[in-house]
Structure formats: C-alpha cells, structure tokens
N, C-alpha and C positions, 0 to 999 in steps of 0.2 A: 597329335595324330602322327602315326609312323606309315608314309610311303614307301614302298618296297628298296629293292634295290638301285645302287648307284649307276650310274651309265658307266660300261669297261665297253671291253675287246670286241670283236664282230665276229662270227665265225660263219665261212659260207657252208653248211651242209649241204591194215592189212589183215590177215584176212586174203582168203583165197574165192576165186569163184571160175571154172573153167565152162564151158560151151560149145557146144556146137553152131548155134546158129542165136541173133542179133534182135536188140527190141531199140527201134527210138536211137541207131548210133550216130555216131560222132565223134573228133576229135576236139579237142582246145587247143587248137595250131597258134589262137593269137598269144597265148601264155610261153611257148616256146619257140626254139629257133631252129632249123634244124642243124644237124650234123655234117661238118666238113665230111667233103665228096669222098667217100671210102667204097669201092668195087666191091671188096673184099664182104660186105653187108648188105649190098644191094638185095641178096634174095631172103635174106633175112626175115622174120612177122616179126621179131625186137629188135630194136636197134636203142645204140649208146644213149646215156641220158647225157644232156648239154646243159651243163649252167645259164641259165639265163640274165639278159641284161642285165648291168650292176643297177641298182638303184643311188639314190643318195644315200652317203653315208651319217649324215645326219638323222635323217629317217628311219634309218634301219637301227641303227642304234636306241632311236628312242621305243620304236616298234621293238625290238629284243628285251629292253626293261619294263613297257606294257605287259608283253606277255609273260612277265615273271609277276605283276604286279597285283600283289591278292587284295588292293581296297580297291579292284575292278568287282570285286565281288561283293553281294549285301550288307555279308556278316566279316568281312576283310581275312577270311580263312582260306579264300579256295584264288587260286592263278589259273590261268591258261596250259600254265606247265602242271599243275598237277593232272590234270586230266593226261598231257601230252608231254611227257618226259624224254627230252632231246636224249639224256644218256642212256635210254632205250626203247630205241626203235620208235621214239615220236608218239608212243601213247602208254597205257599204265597198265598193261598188263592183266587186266579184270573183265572179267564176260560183262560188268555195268562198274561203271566211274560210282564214284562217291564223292558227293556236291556240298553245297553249303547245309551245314547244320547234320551233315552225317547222312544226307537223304541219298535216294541210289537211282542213277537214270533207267534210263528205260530200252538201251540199245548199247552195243556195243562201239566204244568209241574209237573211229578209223585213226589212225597215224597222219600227222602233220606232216610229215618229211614226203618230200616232192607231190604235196598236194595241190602246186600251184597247176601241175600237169594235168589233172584230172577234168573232165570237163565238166564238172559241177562239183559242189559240196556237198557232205554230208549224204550215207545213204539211198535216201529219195530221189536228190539230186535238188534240194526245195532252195537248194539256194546257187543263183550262178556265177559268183564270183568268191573270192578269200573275204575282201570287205563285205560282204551281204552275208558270210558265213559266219564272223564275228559277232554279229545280232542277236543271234541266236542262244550260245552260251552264256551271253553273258547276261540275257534278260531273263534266262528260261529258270521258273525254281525251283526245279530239280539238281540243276546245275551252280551258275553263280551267284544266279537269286540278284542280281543288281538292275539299275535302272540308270538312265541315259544323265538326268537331270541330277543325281547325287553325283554320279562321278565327276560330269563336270565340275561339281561342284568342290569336292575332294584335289583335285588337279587343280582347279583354281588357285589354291590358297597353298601350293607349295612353289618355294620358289625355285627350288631346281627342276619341278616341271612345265615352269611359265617361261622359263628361258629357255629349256629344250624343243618344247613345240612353236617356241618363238623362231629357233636356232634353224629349227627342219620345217616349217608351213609357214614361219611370218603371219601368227596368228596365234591366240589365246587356245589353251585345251577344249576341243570341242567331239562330238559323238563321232563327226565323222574327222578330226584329226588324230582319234585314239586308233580309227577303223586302217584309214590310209598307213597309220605308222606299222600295228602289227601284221595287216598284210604284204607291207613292203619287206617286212622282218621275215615272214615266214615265204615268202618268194626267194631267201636265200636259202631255203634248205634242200637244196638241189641235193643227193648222193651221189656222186661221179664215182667213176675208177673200179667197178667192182669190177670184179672176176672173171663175169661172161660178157661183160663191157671189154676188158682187154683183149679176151677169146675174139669178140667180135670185127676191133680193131687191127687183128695181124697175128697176136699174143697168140701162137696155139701149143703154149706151155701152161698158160692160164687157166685150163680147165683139167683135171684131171679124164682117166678113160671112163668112168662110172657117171663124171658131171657131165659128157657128152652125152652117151647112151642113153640118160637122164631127160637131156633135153631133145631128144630125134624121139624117144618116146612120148616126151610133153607133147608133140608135133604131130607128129602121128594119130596119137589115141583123138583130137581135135581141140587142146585147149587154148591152142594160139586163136583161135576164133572168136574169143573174148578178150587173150591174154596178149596183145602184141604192141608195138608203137616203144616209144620211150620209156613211157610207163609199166610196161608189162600188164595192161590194164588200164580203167580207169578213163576209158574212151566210149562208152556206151552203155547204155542198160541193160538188162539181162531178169524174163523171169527165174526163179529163185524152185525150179521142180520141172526142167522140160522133157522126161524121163520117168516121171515116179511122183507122186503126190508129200513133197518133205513133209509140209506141213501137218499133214492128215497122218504121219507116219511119229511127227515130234510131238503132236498133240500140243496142248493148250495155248491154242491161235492167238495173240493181243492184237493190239492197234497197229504198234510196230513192226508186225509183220506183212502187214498192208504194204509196205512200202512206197512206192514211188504213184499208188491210189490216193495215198492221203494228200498231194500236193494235186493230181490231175483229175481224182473222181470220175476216173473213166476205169472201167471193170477190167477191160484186157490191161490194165498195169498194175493191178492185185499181186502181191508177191511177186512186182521188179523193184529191181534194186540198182544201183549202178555198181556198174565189176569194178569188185577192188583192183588196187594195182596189185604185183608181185613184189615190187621192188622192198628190197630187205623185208622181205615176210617173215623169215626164222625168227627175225626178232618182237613179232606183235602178236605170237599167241594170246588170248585164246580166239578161234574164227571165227569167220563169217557174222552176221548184223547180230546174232544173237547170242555170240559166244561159245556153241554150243558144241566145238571141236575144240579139244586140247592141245592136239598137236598136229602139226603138218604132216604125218600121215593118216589122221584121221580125218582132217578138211580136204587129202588126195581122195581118198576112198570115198567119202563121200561124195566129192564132186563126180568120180568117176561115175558113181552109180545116179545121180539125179540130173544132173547134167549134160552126159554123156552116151550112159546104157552101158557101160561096162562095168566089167569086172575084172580088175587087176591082181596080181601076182603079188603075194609080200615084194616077192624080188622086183618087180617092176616099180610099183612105190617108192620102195626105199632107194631108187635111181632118179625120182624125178624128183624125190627131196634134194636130193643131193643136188640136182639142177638148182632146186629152188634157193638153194642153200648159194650159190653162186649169183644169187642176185644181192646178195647182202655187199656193200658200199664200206670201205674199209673205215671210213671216219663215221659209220652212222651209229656204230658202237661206243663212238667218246666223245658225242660233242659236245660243244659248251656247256662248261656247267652254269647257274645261276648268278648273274652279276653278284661282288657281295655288299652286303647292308652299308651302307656310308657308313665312315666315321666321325 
C-alpha cells in the first residue's frame, strides 16, 4: 500500500457576495487575534489580516501531509488538495469539484486559505469549526467517498504515520487525530501582506489611484455591509436575492440552493448562505455557491443588482475589481507545493 507524501517544509499561508443589510451575523473573534493598535485603520470596515497563534509544529506538519494524503479517500485517488489547490488560490478552479470515481459535487467549492477566519464552514454554515468541516469531505460520496474505520485502519499500519501522530498527539492514528492535524495545518493558511493590507497600515503607495476609487466605491455603493472585518467577509449570513428574485431569474432551483435551510429548516434561511470572504478572490473564479459567474466583473454586476438595487458603470466595475484585485496576498499565488512521495 502506498501512503502519500513524506513529511518536508511548513509554509504559513471565494466567490463574492456584497449586501446591504445582515441575516443571523457574527464574527469568529475566538479564531483570531486582533491587529496591533494602528489609528491610521481605525475607521476602516477591513482591517489587516493577523496570522494567528503558531500551533505545534509537529501537528501541522502532520496535518499538511494529511491534507495531501489521497488514501483519505475510498478509492485512494482524490486529497484534500485536489479539491483545494494551495498554488491556486485554495480551491480548483471549477463551478463543481470532481470526486472519487470521476463523480461531480453539487456546489461550488469555497477556498481554504484564511478559512480559519470565517465563522462557520462550508456554504450553509452546517459545520462550525475547521475539525467538524473535515467530516464532511472526506465521508461524503460525491467527494472522497471514505469512512472513519478504513482510514484508521490504512494509518495504522504505516510506520511513518504511527510515529508521526505519536510524535504530534502521543497517540495511535485516530478520526479525530487526522481531524486535529489538518485543522491545525490549515489554521496556517493565513494570507498576510497584501496590497490594501499595506495601504491600510500607512503604505499609501500601495494602492494605485484606480484601486482607491475602486474601494470608496466598494463603500459607497454598500458592499462593506457584508464584506468587512479581517476577512473581507465571511462573518455572517446573507440571503442570496435581497433586491431581485436570483433564483427565479437562474432557473432550475436544486437542493443546494436552499442553503443555510438545509441545516436550520426554518423558511426565512431558504437562499442564505454565509458571505464569502474577499480575500484573494481574483484567484477562485468561477463565483458564488453555484459557480455561476466567470469573472469578477460578472459576480460585481451581479451582486450589484440582487444584492444592492444597483446598476453600475462598466467604468465603475472595473474600479472595484481592481480593489478587489488588491486583496490578493502576495504568497497565496505560490504556496507550498505537495510534500514529495518518499524515497
């Protein structure tokens, strides 16, 4: 039996949805820290994103070769990472993932990169922490098609993963030692340092005149209402049409467009959803839960008109891209690639 990759390096390392007004919010303040005292951001609705606590480096380490590690999955074809490809942008670029056995999900899969931020996982929101998010993939068979009791079993009997979850938990491979590892792992995928991050800090060379204008219009028109905090998002729910009937306009309604109904079975949360974050959006085309935007200025235009009641300008658009574009985190274009296969 061939276990994925070897244990290397650590590296600390979307979808759009704007708003006027709020369903069910919230932040996840225990997930983060905030930001040395900076005046200069006080009046700010985003503020710098902060790396959070280090973890153990045992754990993360182990937690970074889990989530590359494809006999998590039934058929030992599909990882964590192919759904969510660190070297872009945290997810795979497809309106639906494609699972074990070639099968195709049913939603468009959000980006891992600073999803420790967000106050829930996944869409709905049906799961509230990184470890209760892992569950989900890796049982679901659309996805990884795996079960708790093989994998154990799989880890069991390899020796470099009995001494590694020995080395990080003092304990044998278990459901919740695999959970703990890759949540710790992906609690480092903070993106620091982007652009409107340094804008924000003092830098005011950091943004160009079009990525300002960009973002006083983001502000303006009322997308900070959904879109603010660390995350540029990613702090509350949001029905999905407060402006315009999307759905009745996209036609052919599924399950997954219930959203955040299928976990509460209460009517007023039929098409919410929780607001993605902003942060490096250029890089996760295509948008929103269903994929159903190509490009960031077809998920602006959109948002503006169902979300908002506007109607924007080419030229205004292509300024708030340009904001958006400034959220993108200079390392979250090259992170780590794939531990490689022992020798």
């Amino acid at each position: 039996m061939k276990l994925g990759p070897a244990l290397s390096g650590l590296l600390v390392v979307g979808s759009l949805g704007c708003s006027q007004s709020s369903h069910d919010a919230g932040a996840n303040r225990a997930n983060s820290r905030p930001v040395e005292d900076a005046a200069s951001i006080s009046s700010e609705p985003i503020v710098p994103v902060a790396a959070l606590p280090a973890e153990s480096k045992a754990l993360v380490l182990l937690g970074q070769r889990l989530f590359h590690e494809k006999e998590l999955s039934g058929d030992g074809s599909v990882a964590c990472s192919n759904c969510h490809d660190l070297a872009n942008g945290g997810e795979d670029g497809r309106a639906r993932s494609t699972g074990v056995a070639g099968r195709r999900g049913e939603i468009n899969t959000p980006t891992v990169l600073n999803a420790a931020l967000n106050i829930a996982q996944f869409w709905d929101g049906r799961a509230k922490t990184l470890e209760d998010q892992i569950d989900g993939p890796i049982q679901h068979p659309l996805e990884m098609g795996g079960d708790w009791p093989s994998i154990e079993a799989k880890l069991a009997k390899s020796p470099t993963y009995r001494s590694a979850f020995q080395s990080a938990l003092g304990a044998a491979p278990t459901a919740a030692g695999v959970k703990s590892a890759i949540a710790a792992f992906e609690r480092t995928l903070i993106t620091v340092d982007a652009p409107f991050d340094r804008w924000l800090l003092g830098d005011k060379r950091a943004l160009s005149t079009v990525e300002r204008e960009g973002y006083e219009l983001f502000k303006a028109a009322g997308c900070v209402a959904c879109h603010q905090g660390q995350n540029a998002g990613g702090n509350m729910y949001q029905r999905f049409g407060v402006f315009g009937d999307y759905f009745k306009d996209r036609g052919n309604v599924t399950k997954a467009d219930y959203g955040r109904f299928n976990v509460t079975h209460v009517e007023a949360d039929r098409y919410v959803f929780r607001v993605p974050s902003l942060r490096n959006v250029e890089l996760t085309a295509p948008y929103f839960h269903d994929g159903s935007a190509a490009t960031l200025q077809d998920a602006v235009g959109v948002m503006a008109k169902y979300q908002l009641g506007k109607r924007l300008s080419d030229d205004q658009v292509s300024k708030i891209v340009a904001f958006l574009k400034s959220l993108t985190a200079p390392h979250a274009k090259r992170t780590a690639p794939a531990p490689k296969e022992p020798t």
